[in-house]
PDB file of N, CA, C and O in Angstrom:
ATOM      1  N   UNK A   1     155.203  32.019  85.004  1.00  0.00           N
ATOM      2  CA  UNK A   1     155.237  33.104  85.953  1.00  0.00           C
ATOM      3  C   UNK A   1     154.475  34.273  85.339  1.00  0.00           C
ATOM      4  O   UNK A   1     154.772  34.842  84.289  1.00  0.00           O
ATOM      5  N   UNK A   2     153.422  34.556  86.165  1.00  0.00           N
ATOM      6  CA  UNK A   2     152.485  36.060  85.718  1.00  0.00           C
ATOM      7  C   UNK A   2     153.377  37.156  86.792  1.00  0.00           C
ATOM      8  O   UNK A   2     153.785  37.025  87.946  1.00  0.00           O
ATOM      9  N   UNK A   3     153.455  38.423  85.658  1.00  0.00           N
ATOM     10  CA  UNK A   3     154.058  39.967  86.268  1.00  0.00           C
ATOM     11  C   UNK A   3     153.022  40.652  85.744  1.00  0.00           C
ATOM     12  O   UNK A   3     152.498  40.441  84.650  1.00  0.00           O
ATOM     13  N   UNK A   4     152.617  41.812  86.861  1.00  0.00           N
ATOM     14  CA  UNK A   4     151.675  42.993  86.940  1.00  0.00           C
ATOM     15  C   UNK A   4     152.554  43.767  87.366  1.00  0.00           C
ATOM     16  O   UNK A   4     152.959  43.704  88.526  1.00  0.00           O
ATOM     17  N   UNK A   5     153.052  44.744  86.370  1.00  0.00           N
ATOM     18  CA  UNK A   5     153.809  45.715  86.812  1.00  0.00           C
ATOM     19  C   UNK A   5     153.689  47.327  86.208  1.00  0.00           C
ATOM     20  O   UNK A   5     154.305  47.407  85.145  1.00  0.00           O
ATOM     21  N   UNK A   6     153.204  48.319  86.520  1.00  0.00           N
ATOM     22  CA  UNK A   6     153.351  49.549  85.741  1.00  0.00           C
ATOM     23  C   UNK A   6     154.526  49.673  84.958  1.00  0.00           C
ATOM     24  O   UNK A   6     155.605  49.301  85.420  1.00  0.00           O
ATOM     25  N   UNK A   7     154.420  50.212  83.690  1.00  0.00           N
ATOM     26  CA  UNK A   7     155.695  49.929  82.935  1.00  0.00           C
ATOM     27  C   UNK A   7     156.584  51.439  82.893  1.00  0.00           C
ATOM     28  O   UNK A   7     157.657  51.741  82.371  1.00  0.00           O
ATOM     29  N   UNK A   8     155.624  52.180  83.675  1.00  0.00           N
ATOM     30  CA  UNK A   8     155.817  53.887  83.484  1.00  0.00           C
ATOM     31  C   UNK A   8     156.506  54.149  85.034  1.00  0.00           C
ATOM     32  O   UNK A   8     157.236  55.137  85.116  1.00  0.00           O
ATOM     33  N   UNK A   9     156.302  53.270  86.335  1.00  0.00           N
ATOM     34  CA  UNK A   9     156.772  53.470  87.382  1.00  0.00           C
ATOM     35  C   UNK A   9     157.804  52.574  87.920  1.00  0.00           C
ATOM     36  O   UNK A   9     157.700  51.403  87.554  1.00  0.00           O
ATOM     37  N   UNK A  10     158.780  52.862  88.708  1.00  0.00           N
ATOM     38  CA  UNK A  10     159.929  52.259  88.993  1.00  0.00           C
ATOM     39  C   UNK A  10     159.700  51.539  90.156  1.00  0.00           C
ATOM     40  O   UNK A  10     160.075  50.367  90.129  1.00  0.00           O
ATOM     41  N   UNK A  11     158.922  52.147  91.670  1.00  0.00           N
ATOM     42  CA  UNK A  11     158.444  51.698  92.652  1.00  0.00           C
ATOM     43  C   UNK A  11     157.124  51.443  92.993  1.00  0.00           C
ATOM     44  O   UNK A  11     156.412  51.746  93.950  1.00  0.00           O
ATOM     45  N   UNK A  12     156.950  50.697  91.785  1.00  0.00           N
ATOM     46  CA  UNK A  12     155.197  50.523  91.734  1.00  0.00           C
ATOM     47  C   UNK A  12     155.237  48.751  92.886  1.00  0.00           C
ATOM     48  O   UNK A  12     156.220  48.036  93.085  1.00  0.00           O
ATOM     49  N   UNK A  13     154.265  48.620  93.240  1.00  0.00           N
ATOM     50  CA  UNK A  13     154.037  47.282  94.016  1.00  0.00           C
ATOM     51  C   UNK A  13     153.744  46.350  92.660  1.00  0.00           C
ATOM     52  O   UNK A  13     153.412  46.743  91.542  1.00  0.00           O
ATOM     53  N   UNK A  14     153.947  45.156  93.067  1.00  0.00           N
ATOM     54  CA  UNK A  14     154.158  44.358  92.105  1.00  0.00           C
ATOM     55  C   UNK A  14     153.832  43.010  92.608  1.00  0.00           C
ATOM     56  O   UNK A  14     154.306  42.589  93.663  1.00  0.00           O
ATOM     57  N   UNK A  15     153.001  42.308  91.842  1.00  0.00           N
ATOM     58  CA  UNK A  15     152.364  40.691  92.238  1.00  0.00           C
ATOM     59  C   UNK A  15     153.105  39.894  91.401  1.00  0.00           C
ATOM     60  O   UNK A  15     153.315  40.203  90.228  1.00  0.00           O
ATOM     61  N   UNK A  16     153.516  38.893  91.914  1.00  0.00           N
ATOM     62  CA  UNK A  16     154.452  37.826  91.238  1.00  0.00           C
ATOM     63  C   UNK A  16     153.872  36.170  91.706  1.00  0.00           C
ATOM     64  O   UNK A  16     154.181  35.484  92.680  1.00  0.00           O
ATOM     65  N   UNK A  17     153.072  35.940  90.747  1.00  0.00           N
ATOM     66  CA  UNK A  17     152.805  34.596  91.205  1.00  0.00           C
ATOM     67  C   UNK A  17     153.347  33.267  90.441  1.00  0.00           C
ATOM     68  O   UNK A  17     153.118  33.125  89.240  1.00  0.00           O
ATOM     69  N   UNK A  18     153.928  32.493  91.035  1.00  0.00           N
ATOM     70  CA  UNK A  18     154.474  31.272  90.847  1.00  0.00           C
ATOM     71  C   UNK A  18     153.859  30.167  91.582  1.00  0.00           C
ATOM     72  O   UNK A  18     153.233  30.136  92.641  1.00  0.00           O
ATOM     73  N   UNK A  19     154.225  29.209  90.684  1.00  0.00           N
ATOM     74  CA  UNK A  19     153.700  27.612  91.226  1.00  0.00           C
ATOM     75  C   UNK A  19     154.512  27.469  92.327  1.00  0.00           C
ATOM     76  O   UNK A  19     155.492  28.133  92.665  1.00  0.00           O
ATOM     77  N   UNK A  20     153.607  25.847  93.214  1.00  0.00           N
ATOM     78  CA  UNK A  20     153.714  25.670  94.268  1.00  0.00           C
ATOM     79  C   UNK A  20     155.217  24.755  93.908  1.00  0.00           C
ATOM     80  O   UNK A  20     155.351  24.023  92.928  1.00  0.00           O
ATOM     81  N   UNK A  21     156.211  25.001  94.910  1.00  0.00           N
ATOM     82  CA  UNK A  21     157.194  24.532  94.909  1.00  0.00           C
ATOM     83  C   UNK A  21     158.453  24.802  94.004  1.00  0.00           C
ATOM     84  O   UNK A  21     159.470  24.116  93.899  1.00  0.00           O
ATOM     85  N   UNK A  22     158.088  26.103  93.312  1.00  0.00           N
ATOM     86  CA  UNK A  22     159.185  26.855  92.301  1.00  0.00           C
ATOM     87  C   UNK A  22     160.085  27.254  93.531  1.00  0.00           C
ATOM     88  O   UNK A  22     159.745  27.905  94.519  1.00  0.00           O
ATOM     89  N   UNK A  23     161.252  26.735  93.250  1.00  0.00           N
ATOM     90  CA  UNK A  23     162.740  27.276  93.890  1.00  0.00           C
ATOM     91  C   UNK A  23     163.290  28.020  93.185  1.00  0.00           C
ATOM     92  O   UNK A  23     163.466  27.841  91.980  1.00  0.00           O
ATOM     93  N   UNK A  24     163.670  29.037  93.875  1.00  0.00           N
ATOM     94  CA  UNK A  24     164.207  30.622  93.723  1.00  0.00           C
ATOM     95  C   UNK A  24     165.606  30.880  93.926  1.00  0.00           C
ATOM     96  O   UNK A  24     165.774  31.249  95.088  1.00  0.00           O
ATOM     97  N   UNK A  25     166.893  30.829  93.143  1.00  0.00           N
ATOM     98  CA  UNK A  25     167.871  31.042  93.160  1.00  0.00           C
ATOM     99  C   UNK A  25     168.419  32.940  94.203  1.00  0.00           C
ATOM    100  O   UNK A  25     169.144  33.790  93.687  1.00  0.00           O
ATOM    101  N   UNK A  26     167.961  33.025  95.240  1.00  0.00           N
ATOM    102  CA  UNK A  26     167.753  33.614  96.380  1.00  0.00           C
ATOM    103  C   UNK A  26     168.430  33.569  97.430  1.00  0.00           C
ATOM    104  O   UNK A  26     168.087  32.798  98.327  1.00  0.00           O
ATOM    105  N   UNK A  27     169.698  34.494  97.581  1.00  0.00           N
ATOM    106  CA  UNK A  27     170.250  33.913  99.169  1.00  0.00           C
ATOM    107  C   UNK A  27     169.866  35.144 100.052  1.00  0.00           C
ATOM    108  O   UNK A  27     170.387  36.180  99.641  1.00  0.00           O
ATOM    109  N   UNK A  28     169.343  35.241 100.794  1.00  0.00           N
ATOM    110  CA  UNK A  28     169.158  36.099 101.928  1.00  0.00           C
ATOM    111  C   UNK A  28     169.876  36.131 103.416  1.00  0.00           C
ATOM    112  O   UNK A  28     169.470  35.447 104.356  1.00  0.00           O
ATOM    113  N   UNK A  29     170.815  36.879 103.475  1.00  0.00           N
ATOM    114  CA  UNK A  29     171.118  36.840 105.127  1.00  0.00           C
ATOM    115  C   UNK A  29     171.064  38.270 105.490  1.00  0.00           C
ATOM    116  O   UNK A  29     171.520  39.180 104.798  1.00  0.00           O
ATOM    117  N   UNK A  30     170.447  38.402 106.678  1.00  0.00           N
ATOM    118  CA  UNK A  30     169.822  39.906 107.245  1.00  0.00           C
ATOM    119  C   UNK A  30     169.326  39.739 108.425  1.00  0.00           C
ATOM    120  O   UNK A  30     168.380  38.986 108.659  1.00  0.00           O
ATOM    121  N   UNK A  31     169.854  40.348 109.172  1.00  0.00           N
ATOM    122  CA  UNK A  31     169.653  40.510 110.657  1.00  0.00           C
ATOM    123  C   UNK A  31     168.246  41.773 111.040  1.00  0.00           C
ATOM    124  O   UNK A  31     168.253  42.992 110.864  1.00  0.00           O
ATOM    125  N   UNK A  32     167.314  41.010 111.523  1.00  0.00           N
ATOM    126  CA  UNK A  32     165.821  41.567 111.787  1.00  0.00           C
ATOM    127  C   UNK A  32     165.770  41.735 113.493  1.00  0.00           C
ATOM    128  O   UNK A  32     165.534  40.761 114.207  1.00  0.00           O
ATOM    129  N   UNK A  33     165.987  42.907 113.968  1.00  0.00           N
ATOM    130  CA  UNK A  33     165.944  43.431 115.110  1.00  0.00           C
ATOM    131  C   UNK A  33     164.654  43.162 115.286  1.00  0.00           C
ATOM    132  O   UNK A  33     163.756  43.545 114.537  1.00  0.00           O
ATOM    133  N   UNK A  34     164.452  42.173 116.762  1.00  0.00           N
ATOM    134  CA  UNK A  34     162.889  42.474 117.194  1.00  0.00           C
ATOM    135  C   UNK A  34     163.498  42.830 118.634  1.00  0.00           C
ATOM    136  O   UNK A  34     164.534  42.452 119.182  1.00  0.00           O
ATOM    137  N   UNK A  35     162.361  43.792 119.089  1.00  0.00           N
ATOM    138  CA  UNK A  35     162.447  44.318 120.235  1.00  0.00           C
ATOM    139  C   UNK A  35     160.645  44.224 120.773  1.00  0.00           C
ATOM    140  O   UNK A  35     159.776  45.096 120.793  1.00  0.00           O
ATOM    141  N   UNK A  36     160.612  42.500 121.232  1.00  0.00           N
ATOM    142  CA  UNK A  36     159.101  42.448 121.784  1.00  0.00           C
ATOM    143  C   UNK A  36     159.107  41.465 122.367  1.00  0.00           C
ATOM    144  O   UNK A  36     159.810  40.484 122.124  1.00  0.00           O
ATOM    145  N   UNK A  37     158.110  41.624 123.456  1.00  0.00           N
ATOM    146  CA  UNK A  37     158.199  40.264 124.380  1.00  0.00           C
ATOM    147  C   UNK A  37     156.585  39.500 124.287  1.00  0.00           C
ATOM    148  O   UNK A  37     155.456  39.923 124.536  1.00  0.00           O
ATOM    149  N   UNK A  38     156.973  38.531 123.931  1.00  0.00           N
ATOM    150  CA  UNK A  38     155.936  37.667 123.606  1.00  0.00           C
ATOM    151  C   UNK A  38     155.705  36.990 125.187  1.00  0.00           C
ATOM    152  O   UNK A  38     156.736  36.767 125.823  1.00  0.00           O
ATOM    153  N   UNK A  39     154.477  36.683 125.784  1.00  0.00           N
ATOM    154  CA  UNK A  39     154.182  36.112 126.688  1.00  0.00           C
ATOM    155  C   UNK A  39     153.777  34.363 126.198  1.00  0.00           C
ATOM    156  O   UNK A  39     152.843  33.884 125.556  1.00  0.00           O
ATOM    157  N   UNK A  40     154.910  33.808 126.820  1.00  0.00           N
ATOM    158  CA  UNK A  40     154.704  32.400 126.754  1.00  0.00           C
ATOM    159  C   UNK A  40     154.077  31.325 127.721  1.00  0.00           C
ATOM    160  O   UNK A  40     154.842  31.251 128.683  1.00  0.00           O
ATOM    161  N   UNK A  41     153.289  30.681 127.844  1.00  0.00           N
ATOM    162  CA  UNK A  41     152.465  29.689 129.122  1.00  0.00           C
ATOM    163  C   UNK A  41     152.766  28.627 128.193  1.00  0.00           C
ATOM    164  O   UNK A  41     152.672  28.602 126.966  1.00  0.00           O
ATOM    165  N   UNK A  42     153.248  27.516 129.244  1.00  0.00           N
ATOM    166  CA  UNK A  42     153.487  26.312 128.561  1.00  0.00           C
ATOM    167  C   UNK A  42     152.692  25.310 129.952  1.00  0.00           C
ATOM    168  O   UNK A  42     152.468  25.604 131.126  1.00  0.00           O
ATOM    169  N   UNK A  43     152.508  24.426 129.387  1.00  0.00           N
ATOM    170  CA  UNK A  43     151.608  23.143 130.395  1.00  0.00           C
ATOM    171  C   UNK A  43     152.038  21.853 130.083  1.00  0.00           C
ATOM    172  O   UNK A  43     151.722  21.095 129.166  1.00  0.00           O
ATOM    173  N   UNK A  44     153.389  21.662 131.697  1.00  0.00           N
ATOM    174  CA  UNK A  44     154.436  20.298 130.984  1.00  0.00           C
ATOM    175  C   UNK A  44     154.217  19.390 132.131  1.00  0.00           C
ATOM    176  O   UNK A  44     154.588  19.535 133.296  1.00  0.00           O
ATOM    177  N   UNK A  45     153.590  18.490 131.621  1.00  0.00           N
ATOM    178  CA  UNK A  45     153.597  17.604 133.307  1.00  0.00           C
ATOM    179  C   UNK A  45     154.821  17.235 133.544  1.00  0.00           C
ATOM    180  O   UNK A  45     155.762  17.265 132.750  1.00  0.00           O
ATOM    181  N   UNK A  46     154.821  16.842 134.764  1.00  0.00           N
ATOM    182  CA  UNK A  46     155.917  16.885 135.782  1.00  0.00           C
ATOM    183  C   UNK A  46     155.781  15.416 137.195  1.00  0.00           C
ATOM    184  O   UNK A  46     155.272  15.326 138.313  1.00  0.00           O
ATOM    185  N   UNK A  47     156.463  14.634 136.395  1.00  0.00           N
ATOM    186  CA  UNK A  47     156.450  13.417 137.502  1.00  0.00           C
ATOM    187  C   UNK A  47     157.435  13.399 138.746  1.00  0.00           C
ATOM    188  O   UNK A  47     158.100  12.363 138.752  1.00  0.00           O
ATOM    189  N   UNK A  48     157.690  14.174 139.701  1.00  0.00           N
ATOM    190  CA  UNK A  48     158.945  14.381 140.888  1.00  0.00           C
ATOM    191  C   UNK A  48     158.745  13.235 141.485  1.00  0.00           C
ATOM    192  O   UNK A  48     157.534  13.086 141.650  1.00  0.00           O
ATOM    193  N   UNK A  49     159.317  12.402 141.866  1.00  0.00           N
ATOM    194  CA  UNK A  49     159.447  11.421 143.072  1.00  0.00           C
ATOM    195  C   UNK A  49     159.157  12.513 144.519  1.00  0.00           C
ATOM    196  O   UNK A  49     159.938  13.424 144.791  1.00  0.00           O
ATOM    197  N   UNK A  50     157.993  12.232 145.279  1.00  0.00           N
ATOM    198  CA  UNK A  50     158.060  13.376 146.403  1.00  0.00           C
ATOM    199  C   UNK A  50     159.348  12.269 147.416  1.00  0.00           C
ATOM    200  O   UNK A  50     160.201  12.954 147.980  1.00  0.00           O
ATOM    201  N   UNK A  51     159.416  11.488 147.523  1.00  0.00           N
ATOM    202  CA  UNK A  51     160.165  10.335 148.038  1.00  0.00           C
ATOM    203  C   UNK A  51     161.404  10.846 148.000  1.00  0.00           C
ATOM    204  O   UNK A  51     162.024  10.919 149.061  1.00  0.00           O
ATOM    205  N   UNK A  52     161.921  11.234 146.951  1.00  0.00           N
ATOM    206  CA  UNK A  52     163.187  11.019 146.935  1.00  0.00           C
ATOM    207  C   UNK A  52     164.181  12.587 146.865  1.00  0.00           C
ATOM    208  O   UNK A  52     165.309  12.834 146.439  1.00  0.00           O
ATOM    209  N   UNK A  53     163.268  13.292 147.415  1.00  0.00           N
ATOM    210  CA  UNK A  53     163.290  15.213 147.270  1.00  0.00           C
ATOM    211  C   UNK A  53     164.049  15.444 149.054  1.00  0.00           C
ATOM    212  O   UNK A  53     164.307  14.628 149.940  1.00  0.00           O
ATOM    213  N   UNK A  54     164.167  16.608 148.981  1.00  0.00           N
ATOM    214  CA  UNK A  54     164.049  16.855 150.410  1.00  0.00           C
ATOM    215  C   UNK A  54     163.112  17.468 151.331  1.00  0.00           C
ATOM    216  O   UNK A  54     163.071  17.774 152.523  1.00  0.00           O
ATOM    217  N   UNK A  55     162.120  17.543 149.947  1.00  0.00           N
ATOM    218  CA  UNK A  55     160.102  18.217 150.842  1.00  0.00           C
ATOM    219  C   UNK A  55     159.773  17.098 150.959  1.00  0.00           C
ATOM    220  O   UNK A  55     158.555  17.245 151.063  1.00  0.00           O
ATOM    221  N   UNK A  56     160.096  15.188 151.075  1.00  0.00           N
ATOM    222  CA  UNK A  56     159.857  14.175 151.940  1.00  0.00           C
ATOM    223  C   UNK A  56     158.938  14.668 153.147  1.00  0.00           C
ATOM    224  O   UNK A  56     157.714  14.790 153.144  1.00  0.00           O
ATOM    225  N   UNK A  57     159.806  14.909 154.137  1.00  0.00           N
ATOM    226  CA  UNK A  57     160.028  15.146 155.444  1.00  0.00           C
ATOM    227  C   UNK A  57     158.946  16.163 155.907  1.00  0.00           C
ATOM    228  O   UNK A  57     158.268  15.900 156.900  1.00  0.00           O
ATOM    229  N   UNK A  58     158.810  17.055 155.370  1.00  0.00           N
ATOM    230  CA  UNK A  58     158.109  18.210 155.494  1.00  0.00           C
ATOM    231  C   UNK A  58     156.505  18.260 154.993  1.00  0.00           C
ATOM    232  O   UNK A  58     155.475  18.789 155.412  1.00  0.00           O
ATOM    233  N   UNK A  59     156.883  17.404 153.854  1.00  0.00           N
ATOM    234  CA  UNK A  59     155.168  17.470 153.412  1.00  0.00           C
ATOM    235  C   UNK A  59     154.238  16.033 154.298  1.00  0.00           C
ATOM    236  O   UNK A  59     153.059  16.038 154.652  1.00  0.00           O
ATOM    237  N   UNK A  60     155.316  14.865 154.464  1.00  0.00           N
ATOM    238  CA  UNK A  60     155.100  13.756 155.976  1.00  0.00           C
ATOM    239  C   UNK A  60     154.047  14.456 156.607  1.00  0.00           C
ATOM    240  O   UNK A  60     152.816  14.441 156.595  1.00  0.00           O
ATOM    241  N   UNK A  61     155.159  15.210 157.284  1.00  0.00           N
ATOM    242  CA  UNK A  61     154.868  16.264 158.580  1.00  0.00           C
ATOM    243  C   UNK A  61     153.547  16.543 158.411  1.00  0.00           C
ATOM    244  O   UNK A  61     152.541  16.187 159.025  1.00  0.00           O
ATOM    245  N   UNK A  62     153.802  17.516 157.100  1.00  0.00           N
ATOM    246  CA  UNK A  62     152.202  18.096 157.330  1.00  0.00           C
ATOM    247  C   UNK A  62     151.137  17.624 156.637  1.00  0.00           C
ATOM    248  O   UNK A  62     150.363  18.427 156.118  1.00  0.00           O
ATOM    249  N   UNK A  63     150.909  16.038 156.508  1.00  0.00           N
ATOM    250  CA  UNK A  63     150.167  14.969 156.279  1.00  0.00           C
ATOM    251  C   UNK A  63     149.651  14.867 157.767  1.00  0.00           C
ATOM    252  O   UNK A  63     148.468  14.942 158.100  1.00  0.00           O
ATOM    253  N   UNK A  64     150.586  14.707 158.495  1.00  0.00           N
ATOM    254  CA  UNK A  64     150.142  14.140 160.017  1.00  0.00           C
ATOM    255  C   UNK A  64     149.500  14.873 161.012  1.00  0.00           C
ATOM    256  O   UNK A  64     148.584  14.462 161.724  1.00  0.00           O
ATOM    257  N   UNK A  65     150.184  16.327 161.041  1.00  0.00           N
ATOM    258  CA  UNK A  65     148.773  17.593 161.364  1.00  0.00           C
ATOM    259  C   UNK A  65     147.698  17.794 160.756  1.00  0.00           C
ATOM    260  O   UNK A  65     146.941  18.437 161.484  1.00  0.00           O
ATOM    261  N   UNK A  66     147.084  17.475 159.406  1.00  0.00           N
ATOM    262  CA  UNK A  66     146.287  17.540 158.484  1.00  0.00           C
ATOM    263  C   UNK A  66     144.918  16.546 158.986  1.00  0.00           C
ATOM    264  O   UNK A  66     143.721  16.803 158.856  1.00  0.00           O
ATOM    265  N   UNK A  67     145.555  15.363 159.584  1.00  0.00           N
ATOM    266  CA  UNK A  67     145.346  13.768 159.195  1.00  0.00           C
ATOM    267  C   UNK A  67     144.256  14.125 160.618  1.00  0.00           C
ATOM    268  O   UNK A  67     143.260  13.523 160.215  1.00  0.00           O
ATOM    269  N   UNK A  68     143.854  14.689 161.933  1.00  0.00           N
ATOM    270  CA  UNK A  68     142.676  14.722 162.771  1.00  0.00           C
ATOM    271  C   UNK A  68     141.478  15.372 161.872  1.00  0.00           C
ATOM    272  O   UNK A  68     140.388  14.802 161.928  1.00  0.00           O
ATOM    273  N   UNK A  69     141.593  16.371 161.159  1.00  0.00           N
ATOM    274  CA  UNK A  69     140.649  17.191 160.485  1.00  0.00           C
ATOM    275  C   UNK A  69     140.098  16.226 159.607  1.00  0.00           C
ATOM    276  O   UNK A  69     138.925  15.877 159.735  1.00  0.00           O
ATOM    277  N   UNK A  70     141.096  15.598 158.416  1.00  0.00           N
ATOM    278  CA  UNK A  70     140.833  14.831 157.417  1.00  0.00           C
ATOM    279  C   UNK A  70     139.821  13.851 157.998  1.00  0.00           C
ATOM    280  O   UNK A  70     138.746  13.533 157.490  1.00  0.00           O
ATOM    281  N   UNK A  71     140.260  13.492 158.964  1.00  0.00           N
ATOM    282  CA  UNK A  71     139.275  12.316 159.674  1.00  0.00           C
ATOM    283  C   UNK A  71     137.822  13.165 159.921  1.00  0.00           C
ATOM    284  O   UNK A  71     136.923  12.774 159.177  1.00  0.00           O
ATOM    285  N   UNK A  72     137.478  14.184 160.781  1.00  0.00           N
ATOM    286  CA  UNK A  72     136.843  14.862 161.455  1.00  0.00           C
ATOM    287  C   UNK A  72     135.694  15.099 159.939  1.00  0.00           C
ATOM    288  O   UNK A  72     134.568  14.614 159.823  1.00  0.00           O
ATOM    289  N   UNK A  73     136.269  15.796 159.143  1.00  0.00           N
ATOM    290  CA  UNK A  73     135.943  16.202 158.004  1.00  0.00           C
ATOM    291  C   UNK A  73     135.005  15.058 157.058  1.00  0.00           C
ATOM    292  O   UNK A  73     133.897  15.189 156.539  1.00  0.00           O
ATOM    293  N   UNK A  74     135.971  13.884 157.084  1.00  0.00           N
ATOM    294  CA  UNK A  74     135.434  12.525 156.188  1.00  0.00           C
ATOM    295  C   UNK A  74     134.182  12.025 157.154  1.00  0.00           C
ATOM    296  O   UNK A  74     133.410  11.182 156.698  1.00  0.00           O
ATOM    297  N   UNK A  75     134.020  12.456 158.255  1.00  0.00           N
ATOM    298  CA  UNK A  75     132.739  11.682 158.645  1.00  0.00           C
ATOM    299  C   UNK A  75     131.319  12.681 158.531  1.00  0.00           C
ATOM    300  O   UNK A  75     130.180  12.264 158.737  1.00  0.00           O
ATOM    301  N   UNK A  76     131.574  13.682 158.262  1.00  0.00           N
ATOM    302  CA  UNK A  76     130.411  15.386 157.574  1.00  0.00           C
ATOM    303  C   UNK A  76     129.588  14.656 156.643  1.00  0.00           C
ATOM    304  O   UNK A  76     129.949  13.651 156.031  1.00  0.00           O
ATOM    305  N   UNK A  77     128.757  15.069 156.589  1.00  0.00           N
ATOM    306  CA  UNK A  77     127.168  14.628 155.446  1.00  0.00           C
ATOM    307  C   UNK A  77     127.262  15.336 154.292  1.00  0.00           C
ATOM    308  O   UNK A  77     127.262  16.567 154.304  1.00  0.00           O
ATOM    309  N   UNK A  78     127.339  14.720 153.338  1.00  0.00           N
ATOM    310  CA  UNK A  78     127.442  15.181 152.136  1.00  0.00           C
ATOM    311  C   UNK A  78     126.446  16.314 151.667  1.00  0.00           C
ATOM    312  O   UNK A  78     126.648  16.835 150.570  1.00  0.00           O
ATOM    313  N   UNK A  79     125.693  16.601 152.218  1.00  0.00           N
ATOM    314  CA  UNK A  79     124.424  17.998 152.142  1.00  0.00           C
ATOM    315  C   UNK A  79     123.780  18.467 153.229  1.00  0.00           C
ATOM    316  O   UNK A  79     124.065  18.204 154.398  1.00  0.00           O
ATOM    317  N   UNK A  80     123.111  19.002 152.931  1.00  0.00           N
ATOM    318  CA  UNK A  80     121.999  19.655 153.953  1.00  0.00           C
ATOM    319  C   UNK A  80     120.890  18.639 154.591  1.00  0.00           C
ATOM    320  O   UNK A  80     120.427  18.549 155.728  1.00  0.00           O
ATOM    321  N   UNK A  81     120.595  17.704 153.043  1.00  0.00           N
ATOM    322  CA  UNK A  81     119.433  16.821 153.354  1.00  0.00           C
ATOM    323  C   UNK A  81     120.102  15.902 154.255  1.00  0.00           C
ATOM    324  O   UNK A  81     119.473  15.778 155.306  1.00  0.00           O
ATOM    325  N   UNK A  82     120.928  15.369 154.209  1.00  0.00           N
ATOM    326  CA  UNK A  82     121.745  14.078 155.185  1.00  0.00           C
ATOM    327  C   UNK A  82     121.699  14.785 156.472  1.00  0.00           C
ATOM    328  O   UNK A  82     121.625  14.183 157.543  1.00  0.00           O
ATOM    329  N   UNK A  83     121.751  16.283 156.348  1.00  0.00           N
ATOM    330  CA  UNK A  83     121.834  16.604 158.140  1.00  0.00           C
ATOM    331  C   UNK A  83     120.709  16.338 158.268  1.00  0.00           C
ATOM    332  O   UNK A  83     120.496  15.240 158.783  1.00  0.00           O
ATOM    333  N   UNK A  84     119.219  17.381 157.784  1.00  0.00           N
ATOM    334  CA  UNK A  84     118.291  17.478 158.759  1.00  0.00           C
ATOM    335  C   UNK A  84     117.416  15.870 158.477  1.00  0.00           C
ATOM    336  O   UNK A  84     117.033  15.400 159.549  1.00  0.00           O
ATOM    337  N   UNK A  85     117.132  15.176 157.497  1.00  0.00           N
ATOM    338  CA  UNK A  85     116.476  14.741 156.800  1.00  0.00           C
ATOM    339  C   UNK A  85     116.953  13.159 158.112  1.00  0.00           C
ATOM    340  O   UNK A  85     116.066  12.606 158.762  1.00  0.00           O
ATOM    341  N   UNK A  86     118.486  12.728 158.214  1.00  0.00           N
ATOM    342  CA  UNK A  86     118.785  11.633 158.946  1.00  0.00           C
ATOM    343  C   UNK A  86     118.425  11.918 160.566  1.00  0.00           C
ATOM    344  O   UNK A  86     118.208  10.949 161.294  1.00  0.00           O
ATOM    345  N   UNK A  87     118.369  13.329 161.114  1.00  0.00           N
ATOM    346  CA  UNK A  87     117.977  14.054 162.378  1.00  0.00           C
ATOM    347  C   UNK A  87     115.968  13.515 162.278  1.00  0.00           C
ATOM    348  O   UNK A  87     115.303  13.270 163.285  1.00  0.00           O
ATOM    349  N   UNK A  88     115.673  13.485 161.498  1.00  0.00           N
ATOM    350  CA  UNK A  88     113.873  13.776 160.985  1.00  0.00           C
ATOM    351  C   UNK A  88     113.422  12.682 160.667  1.00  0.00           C
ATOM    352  O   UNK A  88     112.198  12.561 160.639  1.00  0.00           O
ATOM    353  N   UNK A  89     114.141  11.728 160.383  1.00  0.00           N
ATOM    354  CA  UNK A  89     113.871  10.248 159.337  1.00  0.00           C
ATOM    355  C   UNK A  89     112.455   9.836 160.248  1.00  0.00           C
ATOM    356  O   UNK A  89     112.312   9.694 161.463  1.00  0.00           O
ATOM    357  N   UNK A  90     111.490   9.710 159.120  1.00  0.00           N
ATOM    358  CA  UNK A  90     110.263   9.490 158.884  1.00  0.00           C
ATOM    359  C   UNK A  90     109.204  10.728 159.031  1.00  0.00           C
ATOM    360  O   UNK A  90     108.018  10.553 159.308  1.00  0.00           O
ATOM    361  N   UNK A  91     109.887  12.179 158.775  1.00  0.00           N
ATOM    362  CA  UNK A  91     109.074  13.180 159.396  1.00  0.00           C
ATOM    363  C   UNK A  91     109.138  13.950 157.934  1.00  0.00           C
ATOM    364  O   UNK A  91     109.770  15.006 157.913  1.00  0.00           O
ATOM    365  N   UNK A  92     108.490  13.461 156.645  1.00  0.00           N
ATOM    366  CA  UNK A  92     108.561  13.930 155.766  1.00  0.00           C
ATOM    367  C   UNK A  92     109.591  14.021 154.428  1.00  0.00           C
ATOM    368  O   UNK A  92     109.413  14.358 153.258  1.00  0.00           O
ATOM    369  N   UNK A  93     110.796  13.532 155.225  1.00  0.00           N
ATOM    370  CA  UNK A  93     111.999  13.181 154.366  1.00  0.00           C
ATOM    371  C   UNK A  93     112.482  12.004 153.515  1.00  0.00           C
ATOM    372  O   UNK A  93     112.815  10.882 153.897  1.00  0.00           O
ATOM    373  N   UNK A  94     112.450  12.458 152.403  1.00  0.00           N
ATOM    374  CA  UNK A  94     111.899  11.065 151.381  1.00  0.00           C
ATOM    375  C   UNK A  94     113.065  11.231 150.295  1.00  0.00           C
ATOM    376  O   UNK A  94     113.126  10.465 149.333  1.00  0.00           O
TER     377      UNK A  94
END
């Protein structure tokens, strides 16, 4: 064990270095007031049975109002070129 200590001062700071794994005949119990709020985000997947809930019924539902658009929607051209280009086919569109 190396000590750096002023020998002339009582509250001088002081470096104490010891090897890795020196155990310290040390009991500490002391109560450390924190007064702070740490912001926590956690990211937990989550497997729900929608089946077996009671938003079943409700999310059904609004599958089945959804379900004319979905259709309406799934038959749309994936770009611009599929509109004018399949409207034009052979008029430059390659």
């Amino acid at each position: 064990m190396a000590c750096r200590s002023p020998s002339s001062a009582s509250n001088a700071p002081t470096d104490i270095l010891l090897p890795a794994g020196t155990q310290l005949p040390v009991h500490l119990n002391l109560t450390v007031p924190v007064d702070q709020e740490i912001p926590v985000n956690l990211n937990v997947a989550v497997d729900i049975p929608l089946n077996q809930t009671d938003l079943h019924r409700p999310f059904t539902g609004l599958q089945q109002v959804v379900a004319p658009y979905q259709t309406l929607l799934s038959r749309a051209p994936d770009s611009w070129w599929q509109v004018f280009c399949s409207a034009l086919a052979g008029n430059g569109c390659k």
